[in-house]
mmCIF entry with sequence, helices, sheets and N, C-alpha, C, O atoms, coordinates in Angstrom:
data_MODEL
# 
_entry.id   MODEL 
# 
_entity.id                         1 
_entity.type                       polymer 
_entity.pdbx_number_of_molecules   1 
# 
_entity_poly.entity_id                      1 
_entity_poly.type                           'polypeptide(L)' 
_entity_poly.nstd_linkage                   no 
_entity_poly.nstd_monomer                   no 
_entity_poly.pdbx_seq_one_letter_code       
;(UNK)(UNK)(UNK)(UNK)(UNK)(UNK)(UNK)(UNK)(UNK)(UNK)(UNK)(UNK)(UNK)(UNK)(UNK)(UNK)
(UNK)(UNK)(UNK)(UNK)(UNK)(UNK)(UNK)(UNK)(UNK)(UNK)(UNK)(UNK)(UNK)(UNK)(UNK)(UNK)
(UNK)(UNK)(UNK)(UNK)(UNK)(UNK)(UNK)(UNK)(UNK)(UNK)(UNK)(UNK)(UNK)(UNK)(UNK)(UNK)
(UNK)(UNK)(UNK)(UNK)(UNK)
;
_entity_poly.pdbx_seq_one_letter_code_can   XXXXXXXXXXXXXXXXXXXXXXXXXXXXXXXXXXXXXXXXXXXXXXXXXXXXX 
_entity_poly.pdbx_strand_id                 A 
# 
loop_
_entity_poly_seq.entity_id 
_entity_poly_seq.num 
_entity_poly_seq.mon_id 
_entity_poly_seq.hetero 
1 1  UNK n 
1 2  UNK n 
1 3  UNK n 
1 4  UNK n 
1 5  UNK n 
1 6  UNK n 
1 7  UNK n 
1 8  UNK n 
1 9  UNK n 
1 10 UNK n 
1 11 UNK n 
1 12 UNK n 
1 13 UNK n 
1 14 UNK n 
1 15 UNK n 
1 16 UNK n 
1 17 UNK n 
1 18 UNK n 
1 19 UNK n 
1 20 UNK n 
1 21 UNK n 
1 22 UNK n 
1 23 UNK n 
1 24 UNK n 
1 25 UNK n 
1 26 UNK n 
1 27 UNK n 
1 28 UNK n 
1 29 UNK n 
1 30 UNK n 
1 31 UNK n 
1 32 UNK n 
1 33 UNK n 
1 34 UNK n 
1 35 UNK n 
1 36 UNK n 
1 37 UNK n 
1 38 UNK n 
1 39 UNK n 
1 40 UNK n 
1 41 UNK n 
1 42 UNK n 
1 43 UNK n 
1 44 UNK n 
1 45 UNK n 
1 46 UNK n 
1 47 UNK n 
1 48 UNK n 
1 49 UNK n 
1 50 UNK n 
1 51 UNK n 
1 52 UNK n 
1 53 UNK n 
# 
_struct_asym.id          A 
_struct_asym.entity_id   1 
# 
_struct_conf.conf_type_id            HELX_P 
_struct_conf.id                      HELX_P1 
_struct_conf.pdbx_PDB_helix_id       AA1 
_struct_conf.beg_label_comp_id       UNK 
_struct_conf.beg_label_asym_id       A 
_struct_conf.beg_label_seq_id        3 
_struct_conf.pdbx_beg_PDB_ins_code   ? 
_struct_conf.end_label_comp_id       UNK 
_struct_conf.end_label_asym_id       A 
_struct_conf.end_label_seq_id        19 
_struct_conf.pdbx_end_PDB_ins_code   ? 
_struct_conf.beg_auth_comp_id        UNK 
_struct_conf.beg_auth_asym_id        A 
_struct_conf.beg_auth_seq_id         3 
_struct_conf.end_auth_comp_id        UNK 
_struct_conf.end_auth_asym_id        A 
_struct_conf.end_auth_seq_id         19 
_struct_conf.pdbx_PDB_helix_class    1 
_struct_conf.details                 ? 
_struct_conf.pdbx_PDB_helix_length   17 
# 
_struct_conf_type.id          HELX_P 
_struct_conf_type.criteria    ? 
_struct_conf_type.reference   ? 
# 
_struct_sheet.id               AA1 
_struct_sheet.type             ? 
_struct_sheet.number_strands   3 
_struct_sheet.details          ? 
# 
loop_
_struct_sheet_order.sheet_id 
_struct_sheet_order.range_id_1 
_struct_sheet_order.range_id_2 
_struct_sheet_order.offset 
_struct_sheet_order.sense 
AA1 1 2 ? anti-parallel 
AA1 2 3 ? anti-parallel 
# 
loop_
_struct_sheet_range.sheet_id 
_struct_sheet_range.id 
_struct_sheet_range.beg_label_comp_id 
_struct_sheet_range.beg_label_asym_id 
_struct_sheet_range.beg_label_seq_id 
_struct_sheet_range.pdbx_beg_PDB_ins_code 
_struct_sheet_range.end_label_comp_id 
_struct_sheet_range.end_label_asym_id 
_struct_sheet_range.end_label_seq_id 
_struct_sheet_range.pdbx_end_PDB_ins_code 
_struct_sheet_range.beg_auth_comp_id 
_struct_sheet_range.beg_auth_asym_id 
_struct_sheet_range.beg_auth_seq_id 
_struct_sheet_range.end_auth_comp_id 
_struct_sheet_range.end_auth_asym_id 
_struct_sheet_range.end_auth_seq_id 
AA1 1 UNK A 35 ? UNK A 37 ? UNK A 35 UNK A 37 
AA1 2 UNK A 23 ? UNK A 26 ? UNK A 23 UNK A 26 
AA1 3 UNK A 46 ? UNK A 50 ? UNK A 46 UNK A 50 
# 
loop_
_atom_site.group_PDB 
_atom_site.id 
_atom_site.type_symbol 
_atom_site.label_atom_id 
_atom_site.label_alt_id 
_atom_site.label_comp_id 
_atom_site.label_asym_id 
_atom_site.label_entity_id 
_atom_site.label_seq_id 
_atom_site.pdbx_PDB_ins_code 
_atom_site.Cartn_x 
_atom_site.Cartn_y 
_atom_site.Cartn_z 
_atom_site.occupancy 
_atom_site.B_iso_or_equiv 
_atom_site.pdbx_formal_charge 
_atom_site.auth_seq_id 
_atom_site.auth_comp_id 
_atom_site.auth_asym_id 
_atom_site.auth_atom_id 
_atom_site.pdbx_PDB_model_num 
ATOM 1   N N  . UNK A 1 1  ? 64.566 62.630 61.640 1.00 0.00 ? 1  UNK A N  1 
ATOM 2   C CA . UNK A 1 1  ? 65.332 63.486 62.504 1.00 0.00 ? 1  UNK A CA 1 
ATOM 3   C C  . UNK A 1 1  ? 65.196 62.985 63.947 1.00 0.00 ? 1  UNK A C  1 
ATOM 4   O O  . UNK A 1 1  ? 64.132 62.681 64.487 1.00 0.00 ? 1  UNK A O  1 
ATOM 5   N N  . UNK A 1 2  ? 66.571 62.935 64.567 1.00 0.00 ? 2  UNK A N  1 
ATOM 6   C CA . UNK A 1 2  ? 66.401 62.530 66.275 1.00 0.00 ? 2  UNK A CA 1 
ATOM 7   C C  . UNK A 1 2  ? 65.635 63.371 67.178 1.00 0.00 ? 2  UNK A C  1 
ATOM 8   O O  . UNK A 1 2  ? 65.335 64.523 66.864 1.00 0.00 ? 2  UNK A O  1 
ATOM 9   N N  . UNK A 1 3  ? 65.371 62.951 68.065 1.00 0.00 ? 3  UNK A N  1 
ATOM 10  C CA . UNK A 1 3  ? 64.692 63.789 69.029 1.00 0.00 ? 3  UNK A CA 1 
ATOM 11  C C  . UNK A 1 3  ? 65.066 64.992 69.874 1.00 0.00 ? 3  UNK A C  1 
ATOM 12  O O  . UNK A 1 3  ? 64.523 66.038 70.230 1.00 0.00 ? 3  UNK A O  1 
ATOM 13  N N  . UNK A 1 4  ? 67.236 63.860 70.180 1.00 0.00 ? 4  UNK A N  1 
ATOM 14  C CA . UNK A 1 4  ? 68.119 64.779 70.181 1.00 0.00 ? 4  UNK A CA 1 
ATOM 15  C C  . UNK A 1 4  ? 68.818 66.210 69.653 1.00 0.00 ? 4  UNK A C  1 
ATOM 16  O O  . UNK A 1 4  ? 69.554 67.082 70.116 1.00 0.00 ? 4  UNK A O  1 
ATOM 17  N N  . UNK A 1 5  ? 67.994 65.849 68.149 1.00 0.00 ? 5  UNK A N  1 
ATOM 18  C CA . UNK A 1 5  ? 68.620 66.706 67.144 1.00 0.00 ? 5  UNK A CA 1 
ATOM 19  C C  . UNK A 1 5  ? 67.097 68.376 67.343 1.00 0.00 ? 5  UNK A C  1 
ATOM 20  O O  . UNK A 1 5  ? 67.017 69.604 67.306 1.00 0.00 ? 5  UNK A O  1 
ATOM 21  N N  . UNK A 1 6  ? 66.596 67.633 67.463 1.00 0.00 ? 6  UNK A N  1 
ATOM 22  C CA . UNK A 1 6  ? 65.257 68.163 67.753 1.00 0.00 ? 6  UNK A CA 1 
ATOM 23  C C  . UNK A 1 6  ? 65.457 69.451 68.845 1.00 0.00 ? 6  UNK A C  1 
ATOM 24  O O  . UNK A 1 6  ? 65.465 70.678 68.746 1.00 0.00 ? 6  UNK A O  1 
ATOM 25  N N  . UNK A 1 7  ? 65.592 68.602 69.788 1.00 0.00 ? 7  UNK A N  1 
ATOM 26  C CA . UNK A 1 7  ? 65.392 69.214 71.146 1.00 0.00 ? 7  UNK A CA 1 
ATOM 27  C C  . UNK A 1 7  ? 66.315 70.872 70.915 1.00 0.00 ? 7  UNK A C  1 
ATOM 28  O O  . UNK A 1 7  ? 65.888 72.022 71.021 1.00 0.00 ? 7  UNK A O  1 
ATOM 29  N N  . UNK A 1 8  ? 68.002 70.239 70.494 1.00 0.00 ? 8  UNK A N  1 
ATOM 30  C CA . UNK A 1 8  ? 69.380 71.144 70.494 1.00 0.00 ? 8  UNK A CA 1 
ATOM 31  C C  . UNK A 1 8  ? 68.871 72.391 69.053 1.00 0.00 ? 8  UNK A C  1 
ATOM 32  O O  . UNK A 1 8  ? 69.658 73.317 68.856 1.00 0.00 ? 8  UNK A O  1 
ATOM 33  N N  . UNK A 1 9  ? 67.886 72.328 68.370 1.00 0.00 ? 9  UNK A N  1 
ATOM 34  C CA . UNK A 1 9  ? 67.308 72.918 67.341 1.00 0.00 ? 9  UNK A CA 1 
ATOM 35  C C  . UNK A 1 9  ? 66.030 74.214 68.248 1.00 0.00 ? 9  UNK A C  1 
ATOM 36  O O  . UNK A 1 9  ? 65.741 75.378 67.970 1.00 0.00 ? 9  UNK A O  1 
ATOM 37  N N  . UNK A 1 10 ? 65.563 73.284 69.356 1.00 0.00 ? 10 UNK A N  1 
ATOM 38  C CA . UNK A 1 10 ? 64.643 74.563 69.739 1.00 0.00 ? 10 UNK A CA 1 
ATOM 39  C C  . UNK A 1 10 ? 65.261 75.268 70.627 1.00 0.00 ? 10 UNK A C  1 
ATOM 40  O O  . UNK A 1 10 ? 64.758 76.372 70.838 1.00 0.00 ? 10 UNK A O  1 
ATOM 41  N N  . UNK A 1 11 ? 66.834 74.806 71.634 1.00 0.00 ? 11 UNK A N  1 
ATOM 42  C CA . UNK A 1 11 ? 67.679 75.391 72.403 1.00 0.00 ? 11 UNK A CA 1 
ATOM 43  C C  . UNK A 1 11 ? 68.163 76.136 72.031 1.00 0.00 ? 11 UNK A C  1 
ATOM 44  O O  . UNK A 1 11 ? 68.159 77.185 72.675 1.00 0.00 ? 11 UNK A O  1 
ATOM 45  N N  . UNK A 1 12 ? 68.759 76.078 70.982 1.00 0.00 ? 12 UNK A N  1 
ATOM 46  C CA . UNK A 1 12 ? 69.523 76.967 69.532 1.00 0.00 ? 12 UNK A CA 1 
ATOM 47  C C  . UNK A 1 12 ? 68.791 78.092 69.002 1.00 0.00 ? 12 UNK A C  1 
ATOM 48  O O  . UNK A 1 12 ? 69.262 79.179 68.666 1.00 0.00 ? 12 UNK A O  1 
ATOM 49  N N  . UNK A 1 13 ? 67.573 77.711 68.962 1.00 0.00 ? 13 UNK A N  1 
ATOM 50  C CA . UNK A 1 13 ? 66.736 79.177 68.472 1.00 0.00 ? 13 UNK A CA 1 
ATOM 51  C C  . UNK A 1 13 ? 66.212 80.016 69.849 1.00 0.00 ? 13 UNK A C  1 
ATOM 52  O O  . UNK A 1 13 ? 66.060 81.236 69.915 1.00 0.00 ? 13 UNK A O  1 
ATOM 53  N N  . UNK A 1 14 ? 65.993 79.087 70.870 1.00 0.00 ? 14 UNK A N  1 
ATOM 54  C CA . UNK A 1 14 ? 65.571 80.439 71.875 1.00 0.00 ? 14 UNK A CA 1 
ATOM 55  C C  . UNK A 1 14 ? 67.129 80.973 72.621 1.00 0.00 ? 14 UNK A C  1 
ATOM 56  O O  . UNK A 1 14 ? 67.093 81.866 73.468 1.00 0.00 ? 14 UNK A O  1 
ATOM 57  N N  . UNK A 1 15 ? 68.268 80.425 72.272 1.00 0.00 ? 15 UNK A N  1 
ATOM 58  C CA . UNK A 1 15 ? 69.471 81.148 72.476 1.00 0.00 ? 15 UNK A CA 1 
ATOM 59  C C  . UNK A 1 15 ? 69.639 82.327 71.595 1.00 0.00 ? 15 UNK A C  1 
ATOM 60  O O  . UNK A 1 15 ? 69.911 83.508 71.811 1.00 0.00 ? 15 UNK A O  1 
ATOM 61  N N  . UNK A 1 16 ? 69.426 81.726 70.680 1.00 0.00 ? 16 UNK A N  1 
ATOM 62  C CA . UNK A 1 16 ? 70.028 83.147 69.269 1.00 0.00 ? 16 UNK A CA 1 
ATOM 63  C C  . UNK A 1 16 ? 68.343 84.546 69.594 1.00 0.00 ? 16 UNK A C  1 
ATOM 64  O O  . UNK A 1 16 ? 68.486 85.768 69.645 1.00 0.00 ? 16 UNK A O  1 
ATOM 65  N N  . UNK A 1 17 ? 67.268 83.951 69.714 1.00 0.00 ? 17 UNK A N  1 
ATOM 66  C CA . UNK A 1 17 ? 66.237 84.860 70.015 1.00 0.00 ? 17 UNK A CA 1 
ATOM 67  C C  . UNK A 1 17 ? 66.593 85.870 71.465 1.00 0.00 ? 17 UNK A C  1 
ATOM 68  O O  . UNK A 1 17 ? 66.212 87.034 71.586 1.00 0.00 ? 17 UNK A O  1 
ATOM 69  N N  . UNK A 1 18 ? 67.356 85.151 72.422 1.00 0.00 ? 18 UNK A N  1 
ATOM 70  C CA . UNK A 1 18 ? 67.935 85.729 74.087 1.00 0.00 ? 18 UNK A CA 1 
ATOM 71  C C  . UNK A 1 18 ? 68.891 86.454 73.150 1.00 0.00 ? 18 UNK A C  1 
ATOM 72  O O  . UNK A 1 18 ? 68.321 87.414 72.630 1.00 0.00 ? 18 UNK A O  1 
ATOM 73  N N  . UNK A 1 19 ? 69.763 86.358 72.882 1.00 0.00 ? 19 UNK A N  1 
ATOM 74  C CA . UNK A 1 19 ? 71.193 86.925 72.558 1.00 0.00 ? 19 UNK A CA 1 
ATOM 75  C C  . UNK A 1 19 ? 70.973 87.717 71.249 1.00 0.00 ? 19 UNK A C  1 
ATOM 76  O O  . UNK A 1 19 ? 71.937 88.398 70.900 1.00 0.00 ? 19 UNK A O  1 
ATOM 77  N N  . UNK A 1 20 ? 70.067 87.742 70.602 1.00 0.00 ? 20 UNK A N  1 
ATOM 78  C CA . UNK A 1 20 ? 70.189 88.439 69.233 1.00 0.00 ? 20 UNK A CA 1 
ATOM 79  C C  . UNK A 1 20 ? 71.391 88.057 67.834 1.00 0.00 ? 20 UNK A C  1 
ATOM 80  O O  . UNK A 1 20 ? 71.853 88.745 66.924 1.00 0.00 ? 20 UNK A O  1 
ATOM 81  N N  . UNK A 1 21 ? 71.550 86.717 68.223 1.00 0.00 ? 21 UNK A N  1 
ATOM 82  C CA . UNK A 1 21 ? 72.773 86.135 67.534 1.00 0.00 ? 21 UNK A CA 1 
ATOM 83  C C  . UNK A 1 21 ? 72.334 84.821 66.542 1.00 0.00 ? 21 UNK A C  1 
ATOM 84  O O  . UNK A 1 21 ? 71.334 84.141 66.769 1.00 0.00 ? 21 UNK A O  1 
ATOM 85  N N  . UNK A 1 22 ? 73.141 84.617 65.552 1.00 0.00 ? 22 UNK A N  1 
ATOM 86  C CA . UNK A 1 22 ? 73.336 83.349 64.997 1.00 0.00 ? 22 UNK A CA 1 
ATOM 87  C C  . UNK A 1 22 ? 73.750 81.816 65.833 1.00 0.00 ? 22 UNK A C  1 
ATOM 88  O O  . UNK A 1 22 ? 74.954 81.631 66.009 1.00 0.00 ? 22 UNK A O  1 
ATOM 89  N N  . UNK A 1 23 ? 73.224 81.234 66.107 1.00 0.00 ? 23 UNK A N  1 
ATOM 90  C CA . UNK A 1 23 ? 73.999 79.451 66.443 1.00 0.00 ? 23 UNK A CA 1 
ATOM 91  C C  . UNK A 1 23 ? 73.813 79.079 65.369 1.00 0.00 ? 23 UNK A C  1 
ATOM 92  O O  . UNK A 1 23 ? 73.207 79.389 64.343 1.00 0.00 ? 23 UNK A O  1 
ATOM 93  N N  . UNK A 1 24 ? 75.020 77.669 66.128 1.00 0.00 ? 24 UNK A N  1 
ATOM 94  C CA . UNK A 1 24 ? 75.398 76.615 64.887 1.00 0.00 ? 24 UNK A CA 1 
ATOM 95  C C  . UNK A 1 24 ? 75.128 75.312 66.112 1.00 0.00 ? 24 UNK A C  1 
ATOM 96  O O  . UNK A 1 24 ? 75.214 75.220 67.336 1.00 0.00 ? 24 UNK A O  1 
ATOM 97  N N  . UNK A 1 25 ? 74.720 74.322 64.838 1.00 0.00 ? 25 UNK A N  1 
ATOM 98  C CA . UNK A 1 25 ? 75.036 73.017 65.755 1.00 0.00 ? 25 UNK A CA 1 
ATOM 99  C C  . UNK A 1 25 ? 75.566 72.267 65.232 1.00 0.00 ? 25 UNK A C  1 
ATOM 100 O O  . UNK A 1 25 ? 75.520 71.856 64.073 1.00 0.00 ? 25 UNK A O  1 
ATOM 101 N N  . UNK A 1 26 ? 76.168 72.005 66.135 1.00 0.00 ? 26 UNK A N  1 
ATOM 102 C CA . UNK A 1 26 ? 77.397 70.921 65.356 1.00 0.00 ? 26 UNK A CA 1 
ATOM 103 C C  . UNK A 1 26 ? 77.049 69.179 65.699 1.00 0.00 ? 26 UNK A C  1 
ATOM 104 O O  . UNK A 1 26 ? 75.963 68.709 66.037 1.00 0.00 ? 26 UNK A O  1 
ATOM 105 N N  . UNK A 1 27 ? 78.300 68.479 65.493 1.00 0.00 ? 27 UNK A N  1 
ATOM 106 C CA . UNK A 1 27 ? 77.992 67.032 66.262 1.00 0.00 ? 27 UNK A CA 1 
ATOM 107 C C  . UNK A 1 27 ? 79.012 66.934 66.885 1.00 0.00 ? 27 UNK A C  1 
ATOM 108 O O  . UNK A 1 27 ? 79.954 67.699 66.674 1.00 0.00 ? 27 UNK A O  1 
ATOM 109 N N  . UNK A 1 28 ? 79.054 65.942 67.818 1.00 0.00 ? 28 UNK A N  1 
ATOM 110 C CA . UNK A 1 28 ? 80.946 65.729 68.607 1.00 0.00 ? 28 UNK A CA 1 
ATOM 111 C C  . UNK A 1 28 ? 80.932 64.495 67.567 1.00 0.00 ? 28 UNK A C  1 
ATOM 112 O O  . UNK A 1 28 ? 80.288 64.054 66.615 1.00 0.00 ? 28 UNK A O  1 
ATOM 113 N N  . UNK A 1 29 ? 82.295 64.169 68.535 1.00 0.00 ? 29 UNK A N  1 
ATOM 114 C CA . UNK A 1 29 ? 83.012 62.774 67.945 1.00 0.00 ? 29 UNK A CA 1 
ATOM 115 C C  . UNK A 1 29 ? 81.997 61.366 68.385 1.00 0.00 ? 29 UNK A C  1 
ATOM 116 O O  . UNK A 1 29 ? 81.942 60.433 67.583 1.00 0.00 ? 29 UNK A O  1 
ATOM 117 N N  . UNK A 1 30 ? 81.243 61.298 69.652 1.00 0.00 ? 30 UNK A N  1 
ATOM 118 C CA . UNK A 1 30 ? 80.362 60.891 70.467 1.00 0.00 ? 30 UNK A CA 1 
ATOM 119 C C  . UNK A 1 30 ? 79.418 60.634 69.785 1.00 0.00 ? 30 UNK A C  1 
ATOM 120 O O  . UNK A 1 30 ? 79.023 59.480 69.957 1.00 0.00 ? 30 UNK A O  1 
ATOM 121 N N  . UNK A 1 31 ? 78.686 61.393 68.839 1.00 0.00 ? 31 UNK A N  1 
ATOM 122 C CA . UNK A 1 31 ? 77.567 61.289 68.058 1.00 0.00 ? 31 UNK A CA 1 
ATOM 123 C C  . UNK A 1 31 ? 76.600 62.201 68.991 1.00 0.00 ? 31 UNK A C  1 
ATOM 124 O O  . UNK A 1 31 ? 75.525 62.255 68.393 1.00 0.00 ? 31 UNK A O  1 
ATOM 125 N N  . UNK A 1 32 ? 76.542 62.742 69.873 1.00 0.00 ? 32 UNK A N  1 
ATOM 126 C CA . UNK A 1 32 ? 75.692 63.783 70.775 1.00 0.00 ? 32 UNK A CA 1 
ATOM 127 C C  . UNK A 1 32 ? 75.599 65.308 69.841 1.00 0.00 ? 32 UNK A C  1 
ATOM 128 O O  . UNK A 1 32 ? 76.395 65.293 68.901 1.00 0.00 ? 32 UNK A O  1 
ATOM 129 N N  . UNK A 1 33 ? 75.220 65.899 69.890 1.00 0.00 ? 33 UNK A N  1 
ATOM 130 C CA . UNK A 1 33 ? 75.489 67.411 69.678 1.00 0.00 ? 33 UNK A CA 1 
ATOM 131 C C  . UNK A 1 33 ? 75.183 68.419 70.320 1.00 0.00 ? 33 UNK A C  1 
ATOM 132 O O  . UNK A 1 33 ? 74.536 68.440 71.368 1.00 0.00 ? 33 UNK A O  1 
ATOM 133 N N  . UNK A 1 34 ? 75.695 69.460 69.645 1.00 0.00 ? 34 UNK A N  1 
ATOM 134 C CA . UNK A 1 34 ? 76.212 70.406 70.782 1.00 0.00 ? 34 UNK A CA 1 
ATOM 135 C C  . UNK A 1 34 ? 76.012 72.125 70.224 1.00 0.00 ? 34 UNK A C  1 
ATOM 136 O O  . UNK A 1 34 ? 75.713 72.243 69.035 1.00 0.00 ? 34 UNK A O  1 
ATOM 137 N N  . UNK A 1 35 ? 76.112 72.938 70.742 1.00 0.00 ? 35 UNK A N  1 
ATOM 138 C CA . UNK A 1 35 ? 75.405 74.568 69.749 1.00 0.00 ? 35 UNK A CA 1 
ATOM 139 C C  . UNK A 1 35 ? 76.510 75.819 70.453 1.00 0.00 ? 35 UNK A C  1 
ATOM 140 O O  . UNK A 1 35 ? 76.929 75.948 71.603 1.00 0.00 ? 35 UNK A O  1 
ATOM 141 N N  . UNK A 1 36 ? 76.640 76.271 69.756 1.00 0.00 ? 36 UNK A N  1 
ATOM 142 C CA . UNK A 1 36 ? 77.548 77.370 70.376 1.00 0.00 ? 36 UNK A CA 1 
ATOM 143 C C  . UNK A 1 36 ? 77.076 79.154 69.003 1.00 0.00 ? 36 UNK A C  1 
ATOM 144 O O  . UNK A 1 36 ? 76.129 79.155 68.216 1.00 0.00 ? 36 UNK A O  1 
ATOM 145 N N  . UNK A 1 37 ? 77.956 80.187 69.166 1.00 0.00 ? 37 UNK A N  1 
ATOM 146 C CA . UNK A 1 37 ? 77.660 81.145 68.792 1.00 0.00 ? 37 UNK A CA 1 
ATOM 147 C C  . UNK A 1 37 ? 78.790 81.204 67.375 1.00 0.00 ? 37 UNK A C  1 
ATOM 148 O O  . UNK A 1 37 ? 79.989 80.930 67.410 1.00 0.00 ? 37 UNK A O  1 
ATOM 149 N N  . UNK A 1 38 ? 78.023 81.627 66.227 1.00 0.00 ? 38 UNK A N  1 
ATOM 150 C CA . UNK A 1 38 ? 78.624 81.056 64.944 1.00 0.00 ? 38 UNK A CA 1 
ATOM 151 C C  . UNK A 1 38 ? 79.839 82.178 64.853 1.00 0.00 ? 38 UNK A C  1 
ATOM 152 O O  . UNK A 1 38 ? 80.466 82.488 63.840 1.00 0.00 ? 38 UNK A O  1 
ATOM 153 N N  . UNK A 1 39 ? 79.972 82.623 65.993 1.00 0.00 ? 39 UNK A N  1 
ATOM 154 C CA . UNK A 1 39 ? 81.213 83.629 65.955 1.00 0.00 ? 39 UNK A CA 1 
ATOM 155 C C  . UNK A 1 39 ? 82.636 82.804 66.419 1.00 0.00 ? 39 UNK A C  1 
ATOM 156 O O  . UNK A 1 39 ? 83.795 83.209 66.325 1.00 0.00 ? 39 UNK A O  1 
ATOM 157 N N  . UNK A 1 40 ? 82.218 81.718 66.866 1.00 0.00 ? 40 UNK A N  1 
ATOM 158 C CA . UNK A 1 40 ? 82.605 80.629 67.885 1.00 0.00 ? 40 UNK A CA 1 
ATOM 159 C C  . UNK A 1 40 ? 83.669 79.665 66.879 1.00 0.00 ? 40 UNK A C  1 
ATOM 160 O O  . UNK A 1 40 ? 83.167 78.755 66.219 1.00 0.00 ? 40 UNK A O  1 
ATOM 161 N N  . UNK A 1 41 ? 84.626 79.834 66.836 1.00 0.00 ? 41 UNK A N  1 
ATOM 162 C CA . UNK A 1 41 ? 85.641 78.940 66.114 1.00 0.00 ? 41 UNK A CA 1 
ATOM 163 C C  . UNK A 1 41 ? 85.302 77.585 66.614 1.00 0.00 ? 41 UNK A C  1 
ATOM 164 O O  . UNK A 1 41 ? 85.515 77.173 67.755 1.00 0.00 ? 41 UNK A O  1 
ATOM 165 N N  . UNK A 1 42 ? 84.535 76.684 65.256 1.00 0.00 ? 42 UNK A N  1 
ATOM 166 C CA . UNK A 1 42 ? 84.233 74.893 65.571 1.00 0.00 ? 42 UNK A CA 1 
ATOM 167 C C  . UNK A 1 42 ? 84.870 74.612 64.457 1.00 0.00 ? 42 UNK A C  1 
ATOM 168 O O  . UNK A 1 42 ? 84.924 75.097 63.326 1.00 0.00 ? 42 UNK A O  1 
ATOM 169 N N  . UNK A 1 43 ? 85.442 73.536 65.134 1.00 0.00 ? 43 UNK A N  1 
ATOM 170 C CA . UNK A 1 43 ? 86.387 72.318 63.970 1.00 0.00 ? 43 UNK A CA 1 
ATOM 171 C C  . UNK A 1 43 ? 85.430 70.983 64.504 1.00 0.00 ? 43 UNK A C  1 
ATOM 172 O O  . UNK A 1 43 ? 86.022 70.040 65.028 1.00 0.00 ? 43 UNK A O  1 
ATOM 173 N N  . UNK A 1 44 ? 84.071 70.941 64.367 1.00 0.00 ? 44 UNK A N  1 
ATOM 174 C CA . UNK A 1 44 ? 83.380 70.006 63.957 1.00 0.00 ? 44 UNK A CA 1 
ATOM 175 C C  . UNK A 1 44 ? 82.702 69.893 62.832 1.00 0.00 ? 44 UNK A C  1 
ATOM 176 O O  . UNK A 1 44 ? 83.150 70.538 61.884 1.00 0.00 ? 44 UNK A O  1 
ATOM 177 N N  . UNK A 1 45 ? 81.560 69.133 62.622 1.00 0.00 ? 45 UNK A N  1 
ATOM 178 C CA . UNK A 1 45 ? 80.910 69.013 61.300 1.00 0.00 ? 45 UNK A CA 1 
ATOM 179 C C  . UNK A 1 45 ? 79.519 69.923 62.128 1.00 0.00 ? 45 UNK A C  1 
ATOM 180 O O  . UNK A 1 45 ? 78.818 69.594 63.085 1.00 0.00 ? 45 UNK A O  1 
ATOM 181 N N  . UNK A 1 46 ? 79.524 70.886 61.461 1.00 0.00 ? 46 UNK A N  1 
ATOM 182 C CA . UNK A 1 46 ? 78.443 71.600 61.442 1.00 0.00 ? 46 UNK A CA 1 
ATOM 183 C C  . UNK A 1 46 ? 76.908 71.416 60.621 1.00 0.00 ? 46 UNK A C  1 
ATOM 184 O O  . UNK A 1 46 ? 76.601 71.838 59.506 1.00 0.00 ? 46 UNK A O  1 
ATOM 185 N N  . UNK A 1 47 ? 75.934 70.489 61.778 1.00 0.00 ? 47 UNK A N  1 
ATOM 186 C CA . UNK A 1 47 ? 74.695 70.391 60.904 1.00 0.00 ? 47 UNK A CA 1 
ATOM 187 C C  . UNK A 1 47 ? 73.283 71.004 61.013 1.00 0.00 ? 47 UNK A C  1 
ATOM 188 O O  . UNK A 1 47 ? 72.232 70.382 60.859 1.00 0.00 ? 47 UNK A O  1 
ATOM 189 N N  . UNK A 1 48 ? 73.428 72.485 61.339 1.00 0.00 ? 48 UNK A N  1 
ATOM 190 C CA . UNK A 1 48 ? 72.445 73.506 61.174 1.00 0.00 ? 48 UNK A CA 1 
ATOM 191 C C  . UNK A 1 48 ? 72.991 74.788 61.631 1.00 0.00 ? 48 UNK A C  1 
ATOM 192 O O  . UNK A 1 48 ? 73.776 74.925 62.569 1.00 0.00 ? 48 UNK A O  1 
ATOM 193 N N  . UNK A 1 49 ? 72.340 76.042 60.627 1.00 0.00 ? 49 UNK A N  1 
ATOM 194 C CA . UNK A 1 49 ? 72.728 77.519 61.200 1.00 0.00 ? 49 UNK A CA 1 
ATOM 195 C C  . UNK A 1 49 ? 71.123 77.499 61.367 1.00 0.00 ? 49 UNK A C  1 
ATOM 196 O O  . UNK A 1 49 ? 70.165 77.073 60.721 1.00 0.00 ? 49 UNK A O  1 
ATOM 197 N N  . UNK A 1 50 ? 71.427 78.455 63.046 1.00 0.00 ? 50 UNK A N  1 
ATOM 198 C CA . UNK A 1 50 ? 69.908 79.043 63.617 1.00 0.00 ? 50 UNK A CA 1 
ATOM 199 C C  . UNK A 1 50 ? 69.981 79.995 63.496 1.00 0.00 ? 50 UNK A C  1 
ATOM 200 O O  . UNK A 1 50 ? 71.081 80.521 63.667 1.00 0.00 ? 50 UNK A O  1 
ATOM 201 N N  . UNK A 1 51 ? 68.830 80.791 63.124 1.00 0.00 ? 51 UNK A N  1 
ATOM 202 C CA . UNK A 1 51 ? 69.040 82.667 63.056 1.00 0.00 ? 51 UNK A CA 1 
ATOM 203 C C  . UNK A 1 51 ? 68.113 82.765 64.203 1.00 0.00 ? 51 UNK A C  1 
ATOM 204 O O  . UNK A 1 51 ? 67.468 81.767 64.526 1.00 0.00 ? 51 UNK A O  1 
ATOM 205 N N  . UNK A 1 52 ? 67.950 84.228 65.048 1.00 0.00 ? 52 UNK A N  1 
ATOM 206 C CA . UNK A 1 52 ? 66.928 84.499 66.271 1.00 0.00 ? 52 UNK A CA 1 
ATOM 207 C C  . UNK A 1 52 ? 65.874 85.071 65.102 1.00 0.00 ? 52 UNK A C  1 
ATOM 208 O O  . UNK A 1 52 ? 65.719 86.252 65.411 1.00 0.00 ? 52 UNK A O  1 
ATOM 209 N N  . UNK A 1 53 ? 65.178 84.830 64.058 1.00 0.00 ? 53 UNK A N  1 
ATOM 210 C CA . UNK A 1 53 ? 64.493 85.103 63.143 1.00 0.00 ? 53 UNK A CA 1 
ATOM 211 C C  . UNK A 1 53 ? 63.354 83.920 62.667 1.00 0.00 ? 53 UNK A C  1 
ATOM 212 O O  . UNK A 1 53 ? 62.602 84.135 61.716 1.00 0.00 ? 53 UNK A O  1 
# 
């Protein structure tokens, strides 16, 4: 696992833990990735759901 992938995994959980919500992380076209709220319409490839749990 990247470091990148890493990092956007512990951002993702202390977002959804702040907000009381689900994230997703996705990837871009770039190969970077990126996290938003799984309420959040993505037309990427989605490669993790975070729960605040």
């Amino acid at each position: 696992m990247s470091k990148e992938l890493e990092r956007f995994r512990r951002l993702a959980k202390a977002w959804a833990r702040m907000e009381g919500g689900t994230a997703v992380i996705y990837k871009k076209e770039d190969g970077s990735y990126g996290f938003a709220s799984i309420s959040d319409e993505i037309e990427k490839p989605i490669i993790d759901i975070i729960t605040p749990y």
